[in-house]
C-alpha positions in Angstrom: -10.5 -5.3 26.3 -7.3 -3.3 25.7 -4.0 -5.4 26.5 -1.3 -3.7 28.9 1.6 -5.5 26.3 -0.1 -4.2 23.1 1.9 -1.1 21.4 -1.8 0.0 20.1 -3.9 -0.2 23.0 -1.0 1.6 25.0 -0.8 4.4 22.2 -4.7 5.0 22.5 -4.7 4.6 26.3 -1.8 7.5 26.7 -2.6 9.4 23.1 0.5 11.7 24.0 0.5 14.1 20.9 -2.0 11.8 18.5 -4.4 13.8 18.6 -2.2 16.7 16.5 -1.4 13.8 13.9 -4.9 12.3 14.1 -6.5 12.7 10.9 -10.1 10.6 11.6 -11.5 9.1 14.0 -14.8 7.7 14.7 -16.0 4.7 17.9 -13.9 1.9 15.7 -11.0 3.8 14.3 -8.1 6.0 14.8 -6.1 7.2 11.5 -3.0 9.3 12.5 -0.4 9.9 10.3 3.0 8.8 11.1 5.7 11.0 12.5 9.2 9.3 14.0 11.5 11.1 17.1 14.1 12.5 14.7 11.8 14.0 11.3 11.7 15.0 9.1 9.1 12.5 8.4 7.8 11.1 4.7 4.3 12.7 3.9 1.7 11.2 3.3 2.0 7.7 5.3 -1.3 7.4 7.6 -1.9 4.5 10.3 -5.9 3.5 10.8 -6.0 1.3 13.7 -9.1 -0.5 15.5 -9.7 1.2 18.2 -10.7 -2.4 20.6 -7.8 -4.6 20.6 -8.7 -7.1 18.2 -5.4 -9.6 17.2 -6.0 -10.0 13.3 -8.6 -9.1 10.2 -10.7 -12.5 10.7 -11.8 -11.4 14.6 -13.7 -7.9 13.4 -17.4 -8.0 13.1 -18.9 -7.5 9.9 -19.9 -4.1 10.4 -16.3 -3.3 11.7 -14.6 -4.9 8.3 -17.4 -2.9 6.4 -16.3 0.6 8.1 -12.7 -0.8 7.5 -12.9 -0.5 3.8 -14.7 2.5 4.2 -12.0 4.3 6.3 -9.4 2.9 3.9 -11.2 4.2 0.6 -11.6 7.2 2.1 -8.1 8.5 3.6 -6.6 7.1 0.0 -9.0 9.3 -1.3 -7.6 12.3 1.1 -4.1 11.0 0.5 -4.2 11.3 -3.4 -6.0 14.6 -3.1 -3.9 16.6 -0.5 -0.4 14.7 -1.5 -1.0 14.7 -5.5 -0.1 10.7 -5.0 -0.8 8.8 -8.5 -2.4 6.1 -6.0 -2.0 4.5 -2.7 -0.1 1.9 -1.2 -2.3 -0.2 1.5 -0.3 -2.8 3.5 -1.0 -4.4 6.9 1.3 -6.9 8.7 0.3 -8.0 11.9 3.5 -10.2 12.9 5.0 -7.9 15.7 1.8 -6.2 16.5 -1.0 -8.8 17.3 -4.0 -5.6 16.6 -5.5 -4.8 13.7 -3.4 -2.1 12.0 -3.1 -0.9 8.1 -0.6 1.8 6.8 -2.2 3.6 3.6 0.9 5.5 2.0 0.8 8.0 -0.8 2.8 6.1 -4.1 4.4 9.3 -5.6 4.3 9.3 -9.8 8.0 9.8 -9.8 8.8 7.2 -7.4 12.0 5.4 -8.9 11.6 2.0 -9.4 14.1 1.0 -6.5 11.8 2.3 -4.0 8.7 1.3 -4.8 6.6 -0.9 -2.7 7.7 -1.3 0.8 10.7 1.1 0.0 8.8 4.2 -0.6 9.6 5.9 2.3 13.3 5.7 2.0 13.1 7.7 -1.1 15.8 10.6 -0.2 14.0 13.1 -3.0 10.1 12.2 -1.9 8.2 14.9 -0.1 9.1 15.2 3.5 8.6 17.6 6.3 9.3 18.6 9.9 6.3 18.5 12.3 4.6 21.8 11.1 4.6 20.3 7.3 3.0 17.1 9.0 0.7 19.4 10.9 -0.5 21.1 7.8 -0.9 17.8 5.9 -3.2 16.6 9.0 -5.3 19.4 8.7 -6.3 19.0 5.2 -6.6 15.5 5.1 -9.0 15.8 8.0 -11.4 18.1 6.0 -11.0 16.0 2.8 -12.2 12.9 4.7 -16.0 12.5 5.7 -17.0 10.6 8.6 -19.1 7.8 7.8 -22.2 7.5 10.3 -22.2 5.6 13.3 -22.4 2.1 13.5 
């Protein structure tokens, strides 16, 4: 049951614009990748939510957390192929936002050592874009990343 308070369950309930930043989607999950108000945005930094409001990883079925680590392997895969990332970042805190939420981020070889980890995306020199860059990026990850069949 989606909650009225929840930043997630009110971004899939309204969806204003998500779908242009979607880049999979299937009856469990929504991966979109990031974009703020101002841009330009970091590329390469992709949000896959659950798509029933569930508050942490513990409370997903087993077939959920299985098509969890599917989803995951599979937009780093994307990621790394349509960014040239040497890997991915994968991080998930669920502090602010009681719903099940993990940002997979393309790690850039070049990063400087300042920025990595949770820095990365303040890196002035990484690759950024305005909303038709972003656009573009969506595009291909979407037909770099298979959907899995249905649960």
């Amino acid at each position: 049951m989606p909650l009225p308070d929840c930043v997630f369950c009110r971004r899939l309930r309204i969806r204003a614009g998500l779908d242009r930043w979607t880049v999979y989607e299937d009856e469990v999950f929504l991966a979109a990748h990031q974009v703020t108000e101002t841009g330009p945005d970091p590329l390469g930094i992709v949000l896959v939510q659950t798509k029933r409001h569930v508050p942490d990883l513990a409370s997903l079925t087993d077939a959920e957390a299985a098509r969890l680590g599917l989803v995951l392997a599979r937009v780093s895969r994307a990621l790394t192929a349509c960014t040239a990332a040497a890997w991915t970042y994968c991080f998930g805190f669920m502090e602010a936002y009681r719903h099940v939420h993990v940002v997979i981020a393309s790690r850039h070889p070049d990063l400087p050592a300042e920025y990595v980890r949770l820095r990365f995306h303040e890196w002035p020199q990484g690759p950024h874009g305005g909303r038709a860059e972003v656009a573009d990026l969506c595009r291909r990850l979407r037909a770099a990343i298979p959907r899995p069949p249905a649960l």
